[in-house]
Structures are given as C-alpha cells and as structure tokens.
GUTORMI-166230 format. One record per residue: y, x, z of N, C-alpha, C in turn. Coordinates in steps of 0.1 Angstrom, whole numbers, plus 5000, padded with zeros to 4 digits. Example, Ala and Ser with C-alpha at 12.3 -4.5 7.8 and 13.67 -1.06 7.14 Angstrom:
2
   n.yy   n.xx   n.zz   ca.yy   ca.xx   ca.zz   c.yy   c.xx   c.zz
   4943   5132   5078    4955    5123    5078   4967   5132   5078
   4978   5128   5071    4989    5137    5071   5000   5129   5079
This chain:
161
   n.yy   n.xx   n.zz   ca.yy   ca.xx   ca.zz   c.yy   c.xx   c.zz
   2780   6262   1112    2773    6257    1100   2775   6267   1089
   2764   6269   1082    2764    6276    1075   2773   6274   1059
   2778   6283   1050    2783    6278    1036   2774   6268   1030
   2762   6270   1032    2752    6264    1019   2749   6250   1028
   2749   6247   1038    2751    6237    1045   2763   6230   1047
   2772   6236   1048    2785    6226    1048   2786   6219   1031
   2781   6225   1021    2783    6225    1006   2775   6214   1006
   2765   6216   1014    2753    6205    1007   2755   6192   1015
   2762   6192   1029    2769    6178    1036   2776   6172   1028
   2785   6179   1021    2797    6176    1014   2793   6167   1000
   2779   6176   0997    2773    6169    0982   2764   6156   0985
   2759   6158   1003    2750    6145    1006   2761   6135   1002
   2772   6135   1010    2781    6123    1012   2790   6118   1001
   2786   6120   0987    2790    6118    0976   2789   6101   0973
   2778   6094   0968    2777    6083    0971   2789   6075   0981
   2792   6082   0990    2797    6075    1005   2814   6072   1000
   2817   6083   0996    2830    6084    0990   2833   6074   0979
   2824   6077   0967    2824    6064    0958   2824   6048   0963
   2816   6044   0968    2814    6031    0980   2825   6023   0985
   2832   6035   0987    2844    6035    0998   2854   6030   0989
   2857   6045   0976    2865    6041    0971   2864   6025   0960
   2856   6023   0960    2851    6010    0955   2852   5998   0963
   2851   5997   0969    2850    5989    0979   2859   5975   0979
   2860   5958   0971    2863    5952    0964   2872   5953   0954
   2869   5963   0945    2870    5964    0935   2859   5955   0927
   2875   5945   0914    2865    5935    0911   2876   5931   0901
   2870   5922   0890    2871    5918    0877   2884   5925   0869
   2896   5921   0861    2901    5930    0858   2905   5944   0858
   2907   5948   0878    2909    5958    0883   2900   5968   0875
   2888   5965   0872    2878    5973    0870   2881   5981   0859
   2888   5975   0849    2894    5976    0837   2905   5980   0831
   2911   5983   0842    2926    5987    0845   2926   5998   0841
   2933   6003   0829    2936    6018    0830   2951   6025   0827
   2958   6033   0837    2970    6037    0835   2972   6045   0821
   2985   6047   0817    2987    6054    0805   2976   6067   0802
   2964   6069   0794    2961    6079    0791   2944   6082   0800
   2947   6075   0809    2935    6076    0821   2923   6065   0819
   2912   6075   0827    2903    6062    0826   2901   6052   0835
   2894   6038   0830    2893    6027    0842   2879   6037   0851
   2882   6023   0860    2873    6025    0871   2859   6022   0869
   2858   6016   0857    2848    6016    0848   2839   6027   0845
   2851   6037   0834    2843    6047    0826   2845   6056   0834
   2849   6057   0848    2855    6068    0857   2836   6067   0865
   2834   6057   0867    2819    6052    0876   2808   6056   0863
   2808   6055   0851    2798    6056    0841   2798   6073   0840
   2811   6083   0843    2809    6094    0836   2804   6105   0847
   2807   6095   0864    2798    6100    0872   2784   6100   0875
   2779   6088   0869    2767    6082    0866   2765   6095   0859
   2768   6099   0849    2761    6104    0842   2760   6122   0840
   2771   6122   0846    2775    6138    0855   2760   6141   0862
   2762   6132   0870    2750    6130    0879   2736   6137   0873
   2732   6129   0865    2721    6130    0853   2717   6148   0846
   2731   6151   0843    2730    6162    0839   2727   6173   0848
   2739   6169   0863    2736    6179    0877   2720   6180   0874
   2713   6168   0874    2699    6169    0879   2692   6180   0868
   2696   6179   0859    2685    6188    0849   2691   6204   0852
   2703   6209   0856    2709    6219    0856   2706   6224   0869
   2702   6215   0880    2698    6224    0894   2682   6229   0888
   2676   6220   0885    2663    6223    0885   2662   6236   0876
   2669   6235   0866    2666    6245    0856   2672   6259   0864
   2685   6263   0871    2688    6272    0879   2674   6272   0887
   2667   6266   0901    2655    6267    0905   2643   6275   0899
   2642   6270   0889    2627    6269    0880   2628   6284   0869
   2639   6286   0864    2640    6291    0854   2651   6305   0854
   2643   6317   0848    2653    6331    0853   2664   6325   0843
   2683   6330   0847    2693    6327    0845   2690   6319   0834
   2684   6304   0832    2688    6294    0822   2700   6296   0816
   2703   6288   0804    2713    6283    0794   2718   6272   0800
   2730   6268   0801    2739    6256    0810   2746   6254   0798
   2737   6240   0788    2750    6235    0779   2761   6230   0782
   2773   6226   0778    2786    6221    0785   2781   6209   0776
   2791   6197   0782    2791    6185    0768   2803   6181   0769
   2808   6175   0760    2820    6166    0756   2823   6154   0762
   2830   6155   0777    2831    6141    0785   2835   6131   0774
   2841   6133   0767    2851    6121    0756   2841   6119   0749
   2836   6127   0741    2825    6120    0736   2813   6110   0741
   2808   6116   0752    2800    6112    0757   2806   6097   0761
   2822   6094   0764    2824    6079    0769   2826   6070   0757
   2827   6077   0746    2831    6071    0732   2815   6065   0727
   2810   6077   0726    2796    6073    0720   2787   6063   0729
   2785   6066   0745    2779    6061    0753   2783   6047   0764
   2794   6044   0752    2802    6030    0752   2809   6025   0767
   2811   6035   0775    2817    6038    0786   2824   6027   0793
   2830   6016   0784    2840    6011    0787   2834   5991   0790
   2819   5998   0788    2806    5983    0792   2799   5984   0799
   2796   5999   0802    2790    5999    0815   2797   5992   0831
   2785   5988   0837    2789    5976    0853   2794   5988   0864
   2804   5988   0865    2806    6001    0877   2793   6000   0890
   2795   5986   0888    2780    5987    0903   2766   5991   0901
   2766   5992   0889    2751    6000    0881   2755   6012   0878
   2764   6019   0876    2767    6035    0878   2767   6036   0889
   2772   6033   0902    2770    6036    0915   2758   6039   0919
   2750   6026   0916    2735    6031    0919   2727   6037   0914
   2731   6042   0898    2722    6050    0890   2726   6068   0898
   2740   6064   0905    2751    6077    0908   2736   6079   0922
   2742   6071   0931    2733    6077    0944   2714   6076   0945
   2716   6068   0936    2696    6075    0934   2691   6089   0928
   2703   6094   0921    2700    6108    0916   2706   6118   0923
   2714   6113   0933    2723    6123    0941   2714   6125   0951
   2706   6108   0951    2695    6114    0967   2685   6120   0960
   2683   6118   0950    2667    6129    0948   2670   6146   0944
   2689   6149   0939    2691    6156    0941   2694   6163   0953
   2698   6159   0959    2698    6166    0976   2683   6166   0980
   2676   6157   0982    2663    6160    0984   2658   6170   0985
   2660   6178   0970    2656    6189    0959   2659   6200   0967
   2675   6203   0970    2681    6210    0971   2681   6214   0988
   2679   6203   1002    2683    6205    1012   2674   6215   1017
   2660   6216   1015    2650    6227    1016   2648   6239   1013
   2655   6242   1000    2654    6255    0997   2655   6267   1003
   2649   6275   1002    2655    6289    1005   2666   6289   1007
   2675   6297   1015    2688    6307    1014   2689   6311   0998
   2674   6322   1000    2679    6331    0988   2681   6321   0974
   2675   6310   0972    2678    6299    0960   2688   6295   0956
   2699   6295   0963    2708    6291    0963   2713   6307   0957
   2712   6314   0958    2718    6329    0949   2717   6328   0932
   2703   6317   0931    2694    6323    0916   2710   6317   0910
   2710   6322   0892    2723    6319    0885   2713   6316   0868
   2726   6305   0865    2725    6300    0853   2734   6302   0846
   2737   6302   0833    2745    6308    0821   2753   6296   0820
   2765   6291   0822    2767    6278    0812   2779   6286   0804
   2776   6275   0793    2784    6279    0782   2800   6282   0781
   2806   6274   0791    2818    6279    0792   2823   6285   0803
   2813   6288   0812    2822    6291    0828   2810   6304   0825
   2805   6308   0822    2791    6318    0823   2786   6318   0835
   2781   6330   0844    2775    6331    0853   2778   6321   0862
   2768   6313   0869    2772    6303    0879   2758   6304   0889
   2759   6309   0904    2751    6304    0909   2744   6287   0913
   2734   6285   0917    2730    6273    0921   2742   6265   0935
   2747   6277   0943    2753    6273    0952   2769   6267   0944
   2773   6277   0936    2787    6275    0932   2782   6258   0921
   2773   6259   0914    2772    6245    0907   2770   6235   0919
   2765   6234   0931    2763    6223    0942   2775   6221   0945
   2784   6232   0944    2800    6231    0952   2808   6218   0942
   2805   6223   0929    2815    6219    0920   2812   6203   0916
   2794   6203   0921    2793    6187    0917   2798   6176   0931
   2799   6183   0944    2804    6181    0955   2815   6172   0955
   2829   6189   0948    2839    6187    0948   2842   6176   0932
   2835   6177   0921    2836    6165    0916   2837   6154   0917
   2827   6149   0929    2831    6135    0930   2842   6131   0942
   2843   6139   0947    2856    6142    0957   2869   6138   0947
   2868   6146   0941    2886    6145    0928   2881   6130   0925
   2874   6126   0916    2869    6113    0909   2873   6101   0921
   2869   6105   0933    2873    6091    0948   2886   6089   0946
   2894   6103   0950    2910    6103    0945   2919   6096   0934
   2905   6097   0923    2913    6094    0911   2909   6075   0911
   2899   6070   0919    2895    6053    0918   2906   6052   0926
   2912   6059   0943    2922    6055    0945   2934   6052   0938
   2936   6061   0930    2948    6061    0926   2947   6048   0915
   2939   6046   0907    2938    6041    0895   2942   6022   0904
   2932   6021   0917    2935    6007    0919   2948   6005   0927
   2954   6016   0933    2968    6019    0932   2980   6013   0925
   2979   6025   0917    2982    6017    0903   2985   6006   0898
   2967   5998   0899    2966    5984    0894   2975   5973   0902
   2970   5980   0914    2981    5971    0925   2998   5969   0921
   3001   5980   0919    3016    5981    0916   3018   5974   0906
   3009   5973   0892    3014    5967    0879   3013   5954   0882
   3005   5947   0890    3001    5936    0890   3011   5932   0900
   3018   5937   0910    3032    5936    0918   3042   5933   0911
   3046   5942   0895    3056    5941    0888   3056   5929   0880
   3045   5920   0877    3042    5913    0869   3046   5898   0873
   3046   5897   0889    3050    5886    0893   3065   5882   0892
C-alpha cells in the first residue's frame, strides 16, 4: 500500500475511533474535566470543528496555487464558540459527515495532488498529503485523550465512594 493510501485509511477511519472512544459515554462523564484539560464535551466540539476548517484548507491546497493556511486560536475558538454546550453526539456527527465528504474529496485524486502545498501561518510550507496526515493523526491523539479523560472520570468517581 501506498503512503498516500495508508494516510488516507488512517484519515477514513477517523469517525471509527471517535465512536469507539465514546461509546457509553453519558451524563456527567461528558463533563468531566481533569485539572487543566478539556471534557469530552469540548474535546468532541473542537474536533467538530477542526473538521470544518480541514474542509476549507484541503480544498483550497486542491484548487488554489500555494494558498494562505490561517492558524486559529483553539482556546478561543472554545471560549467564544461556547464549547462547553455543545452535545458530544452532534459533534460526532457534524465530525463524520465532513470527514466523509472530506475523504470523498480526497480518495480520487491524483498522486501528483497530493504534492500541491499551502502556506499556513505557522508551520509554512505544508503539502496536501502532510495536512491529510496531521488531520489523521489528530483525531488519533484526541481518541487517546476521550480515553484517558473517562479514565480519569472513572477513578475520581472510585475515590468518591
């Protein structure tokens, strides 16, 4: 299997991971947050919305000679975009409806498409392939981090008895 194929398995099965790590996760738990970390809440809203941005930043890599890749302010974005009311089960689904129309996008391309490069503001040159990787391996860390977080919940809620 090829790199750009194994990257783009890895980015299909995004959704699948989330799922998983969700999987009865329910009322407080959802809300639970360790010292300093986010719940499983704003952890589900900031992939929602990761998501959102992936989509305009592949297309524009595609569409457009080396585009501008604005960065944004995760903290802000959960402060202002009230992060902490969003339904984890409506980020999930807003997560994998844009992840399938994003693979969609992306499973057909060219080889050489996967070369074109976009400017982002803090990391500069980035291929299309290296941003597929990164949104991949993003929700990969984020599964890890719902594990850990209802982890966590479990144990506090162990100490409490």
């Amino acid at each position: 299997m090829s790199d750009i194929a194994e990257v783009l398995e890895k980015f299909r099965r995004g959704p699948e991971i989330l799922a998983s790590a969700l999987t009865g996760a329910a009322g407080s738990e959802v809300d639970f947050a360790p010292e300093g970390k986010w719940s499983i809440r704003q952890i589900m809203a900031h992939l929602s919305d990761s998501e959102v941005v992936g989509a305009t930043r592949f297309r524009q890599v595609v569409a457009e000679d080396e585009p501008k890749l604005q960065s944004y302010d995760q903290e802000a974005w959960a402060r202002g975009l009230d992060y902490s009311k969003r339904k984890p089960s409506q980020s999930l689904e807003t997560f994998r409806r844009i992840r399938a129309e994003n693979f969609e996008l992306l499973k057909d391309l060219p080889e050489a498409a996967f070369e074109r490069k976009g400017i982002h503001s803090q990391r500069g040159p980035m291929t299309l392939l290296a941003l597929v990787r990164i949104y991949a391996e993003h929700v990969e860390s984020h599964g890890r981090q719902l594990r850990a977080v209802r982890a966590a919940f479990k144990e506090a809620k162990a100490t409490r008895l």
